[in-house]
C-alpha positions in Angstrom: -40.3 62.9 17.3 -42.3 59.9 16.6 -45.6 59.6 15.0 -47.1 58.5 18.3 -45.9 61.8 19.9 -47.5 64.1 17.7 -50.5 64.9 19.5 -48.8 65.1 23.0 -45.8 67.5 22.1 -47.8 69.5 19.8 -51.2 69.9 22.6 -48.2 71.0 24.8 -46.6 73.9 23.0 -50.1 74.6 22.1 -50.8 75.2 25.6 -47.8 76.9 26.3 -49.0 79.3 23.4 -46.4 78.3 21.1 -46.3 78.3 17.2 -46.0 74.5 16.0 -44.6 73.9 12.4 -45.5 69.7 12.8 -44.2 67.4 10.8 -45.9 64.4 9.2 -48.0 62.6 9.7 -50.5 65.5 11.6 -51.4 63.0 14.1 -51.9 58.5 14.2 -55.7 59.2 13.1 -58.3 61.6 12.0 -59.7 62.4 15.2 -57.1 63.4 17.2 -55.6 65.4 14.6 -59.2 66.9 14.0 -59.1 68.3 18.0 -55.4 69.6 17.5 -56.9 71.5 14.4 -59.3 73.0 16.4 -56.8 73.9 19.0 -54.4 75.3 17.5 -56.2 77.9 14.7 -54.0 80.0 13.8 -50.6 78.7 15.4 -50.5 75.2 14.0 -49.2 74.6 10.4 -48.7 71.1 8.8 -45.7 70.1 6.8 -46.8 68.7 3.5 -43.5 69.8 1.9 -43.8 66.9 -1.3 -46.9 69.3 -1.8 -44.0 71.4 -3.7 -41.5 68.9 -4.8 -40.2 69.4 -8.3 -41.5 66.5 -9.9 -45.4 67.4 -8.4 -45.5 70.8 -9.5 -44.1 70.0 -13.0 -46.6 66.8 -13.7 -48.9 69.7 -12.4 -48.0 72.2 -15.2 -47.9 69.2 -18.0 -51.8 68.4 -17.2 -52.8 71.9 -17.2 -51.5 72.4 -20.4 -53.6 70.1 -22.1 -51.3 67.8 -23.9 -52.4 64.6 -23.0 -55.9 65.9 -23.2 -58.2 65.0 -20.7 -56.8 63.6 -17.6 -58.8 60.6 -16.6 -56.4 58.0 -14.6 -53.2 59.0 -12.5 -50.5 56.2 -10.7 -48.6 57.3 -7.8 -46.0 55.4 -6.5 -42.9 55.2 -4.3 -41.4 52.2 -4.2 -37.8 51.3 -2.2 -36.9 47.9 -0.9 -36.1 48.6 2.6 -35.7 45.9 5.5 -36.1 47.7 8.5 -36.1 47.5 11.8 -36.6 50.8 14.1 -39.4 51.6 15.3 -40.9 52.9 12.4 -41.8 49.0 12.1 -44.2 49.2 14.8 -48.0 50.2 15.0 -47.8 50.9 18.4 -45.7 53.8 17.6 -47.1 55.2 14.6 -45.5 53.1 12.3 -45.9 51.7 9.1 -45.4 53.2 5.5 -49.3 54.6 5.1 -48.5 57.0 8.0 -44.3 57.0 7.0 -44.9 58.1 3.1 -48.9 58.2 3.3 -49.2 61.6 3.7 -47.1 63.1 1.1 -48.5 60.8 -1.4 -52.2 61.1 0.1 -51.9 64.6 -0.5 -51.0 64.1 -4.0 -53.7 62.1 -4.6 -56.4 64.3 -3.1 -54.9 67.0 -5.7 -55.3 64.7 -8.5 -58.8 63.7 -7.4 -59.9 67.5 -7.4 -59.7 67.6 -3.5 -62.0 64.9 -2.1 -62.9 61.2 -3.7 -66.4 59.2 -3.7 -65.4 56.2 -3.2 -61.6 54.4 -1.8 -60.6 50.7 -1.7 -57.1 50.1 0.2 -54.9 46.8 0.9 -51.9 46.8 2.8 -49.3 43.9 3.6 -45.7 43.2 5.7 -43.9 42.1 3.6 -39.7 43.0 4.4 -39.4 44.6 7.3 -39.9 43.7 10.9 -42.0 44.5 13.7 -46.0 44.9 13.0 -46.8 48.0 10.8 -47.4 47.6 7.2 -44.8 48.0 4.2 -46.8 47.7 1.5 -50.0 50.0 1.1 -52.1 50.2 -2.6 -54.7 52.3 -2.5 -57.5 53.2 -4.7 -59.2 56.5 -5.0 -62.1 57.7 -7.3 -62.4 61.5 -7.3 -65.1 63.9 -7.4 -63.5 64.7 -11.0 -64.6 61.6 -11.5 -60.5 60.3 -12.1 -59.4 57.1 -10.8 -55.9 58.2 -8.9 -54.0 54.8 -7.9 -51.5 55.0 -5.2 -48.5 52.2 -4.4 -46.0 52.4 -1.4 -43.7 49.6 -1.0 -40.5 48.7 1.2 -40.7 45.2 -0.8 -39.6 46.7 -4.3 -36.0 45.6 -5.8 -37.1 47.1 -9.2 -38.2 50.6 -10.0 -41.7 51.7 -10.6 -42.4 55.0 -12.2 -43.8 57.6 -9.6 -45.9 59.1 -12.1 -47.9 57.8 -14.8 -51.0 59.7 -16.1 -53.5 58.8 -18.5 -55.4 61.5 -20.9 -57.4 61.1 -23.7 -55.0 62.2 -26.3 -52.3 61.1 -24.7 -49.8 59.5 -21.9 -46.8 60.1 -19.7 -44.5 58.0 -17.4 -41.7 58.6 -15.7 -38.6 56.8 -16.2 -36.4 57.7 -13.5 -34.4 60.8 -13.8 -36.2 61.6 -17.3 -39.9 61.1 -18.2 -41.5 60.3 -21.7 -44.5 62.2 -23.5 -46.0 60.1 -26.2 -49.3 62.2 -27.3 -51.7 63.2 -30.4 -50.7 66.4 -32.2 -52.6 69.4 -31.2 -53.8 69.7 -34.3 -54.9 66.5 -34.6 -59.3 65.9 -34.6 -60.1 62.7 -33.4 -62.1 61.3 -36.0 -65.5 60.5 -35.9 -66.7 57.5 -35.6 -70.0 55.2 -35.2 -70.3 51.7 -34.0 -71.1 48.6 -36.4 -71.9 45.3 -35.2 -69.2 43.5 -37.8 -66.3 41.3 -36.5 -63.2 43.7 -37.5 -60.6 42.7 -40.2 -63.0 40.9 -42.5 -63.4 41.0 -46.2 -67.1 42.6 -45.4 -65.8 45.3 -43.2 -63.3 48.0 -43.8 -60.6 47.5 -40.9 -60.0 51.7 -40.9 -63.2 51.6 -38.5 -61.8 49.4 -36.4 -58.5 51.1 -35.6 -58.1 54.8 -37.1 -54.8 55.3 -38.1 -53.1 57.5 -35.6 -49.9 59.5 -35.7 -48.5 60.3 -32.0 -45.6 62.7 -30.9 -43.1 60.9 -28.9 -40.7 63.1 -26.5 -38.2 62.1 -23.8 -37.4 65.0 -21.8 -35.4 65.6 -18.3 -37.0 66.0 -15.3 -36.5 69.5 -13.6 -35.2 68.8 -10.2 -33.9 72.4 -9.5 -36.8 73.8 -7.4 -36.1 73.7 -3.5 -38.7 73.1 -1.0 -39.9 76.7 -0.2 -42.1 75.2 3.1 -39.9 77.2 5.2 -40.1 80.4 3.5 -44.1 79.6 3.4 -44.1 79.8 7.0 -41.9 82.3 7.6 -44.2 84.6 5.4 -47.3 83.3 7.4 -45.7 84.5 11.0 -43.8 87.3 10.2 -45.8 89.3 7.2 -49.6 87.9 7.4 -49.4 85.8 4.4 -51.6 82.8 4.2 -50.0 79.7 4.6 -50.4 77.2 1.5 -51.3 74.3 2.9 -54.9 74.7 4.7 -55.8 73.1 7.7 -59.0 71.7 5.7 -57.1 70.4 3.3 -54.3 68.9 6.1 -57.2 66.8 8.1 -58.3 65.8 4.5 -55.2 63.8 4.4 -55.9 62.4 7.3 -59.4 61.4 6.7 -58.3 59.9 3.9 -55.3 57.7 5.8 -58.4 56.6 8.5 -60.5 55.4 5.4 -57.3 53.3 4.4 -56.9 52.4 8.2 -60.1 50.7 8.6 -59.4 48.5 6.0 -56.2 47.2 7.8 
């Protein structure tokens, strides 16, 4: 159904004592979806299914492991150039790329950020398509991990952007498509130390080594592994029929939605 119907279908099953698997986005804004939250404890599970997309859970593994050190900046993006025209293109409807592709990508985000942010700065634009509702969204989120975790949705893009780039202290990676590239310090590697000195580099009177160490980085291109299936069905079939808790919380579900209202208000 459309985004604009979310609320109404899902209040009604609801009431009719129903179990409602529902689709993104969980409603047009944060408060609506927080009284369907409260309403349907229990019986009401949100569909965040990027949440286990391939590419997510293996960026996932790569910064836990430490390779690129410290993770201190992340860019998100998914870009497409798309001139539409359904409704999809109109507001009053729910339309518009932030509540279209917001929500998977939102929910990246808050991941990245360590759950919640501090602080978020947003612009959006129309750019291709037609009707009313955004197609361009950029969003800016600082996380209370203290990371800086960018986020880009465009229907305006001819070119393509890398869904993933992350930053770490020893090291970087970006996504090229159907492959990504690694390019870090060895882990044996100390960074050396280092003090600060008032001269102007690359002069006779100052040795240029304590401008620029001399650093020797690993380069690796490898394939990204796009073998593992969305499992959101099986989540939710555990959940009903054997008691197991379902993975996507309904905190962390209206999260994502408080989030998309902070980038609404800015609109």
């Amino acid at each position: 159904t459309r985004s604009c119907d979310h609320f109404r279908h899902a209040m009604t099953a609801l009431d009719a004592g129903k179990i409602v698997f529902l689709e993104k986005p969980f409603c047009t804004n944060y408060e609506d979806a927080k009284i369907l939250s409260e309403k349907g404890k229990g019986r009401l599970f949100i569909r965040h299914n990027r949440r286990f997309e391939a590419k997510f859970m293996q960026v996932k593994e790569i910064i836990d492991s430490k390779i690129l050190g410290d993770v201190y900046a992340v860019k998100l993006a998914r870009n497409h150039f798309n001139c539409r025209m359904d409704w999809q293109t109109l507001r009053e409807y729910g339309g518009g790329k932030l509540l279209n592709w917001g929500p998977h990508i939102v929910d990246h985000a808050l991941y990245f950020c360590g759950g919640d942010y501090t602080e978020i700065s947003a612009y959006t634009k129309q750019i291709a398509s037609a009707g009313d509702a955004e197609d361009y969204v950029k969003a800016t989120f600082v996380g209370v991990n203290g990371r800086i975790v960018e986020m880009e949705l465009g229907d305006a893009v001819a070119l393509h952007s890398p869904e993933y780039i992350i930053y770490g202290n020893r090291g970087t990676l970006t996504d090229n498509g159907k492959t990504y590239t690694l390019h870090y310090l060895p882990e044996d590697f100390e960074m050396p130390k280092m003090q600060a000195c008032h001269a102007t580099p690359y002069t006779d009177s100052y040795n240029a080594h304590k401008f620029m160490p001399p650093l020797s980085f690993v380069q690796e291109e490898k394939v990204w592994n796009t073998n593992v299936l969305d499992h959101t069905w099986n989540y939710l079939y555990d959940t009903v029929r054997n008691g197991k808790p379902y993975p996507i919380t309904d905190a962390e579900a209206l999260q994502v939605m408080k989030a998309i209202g902070d980038i609404q208000k800015t609109m």
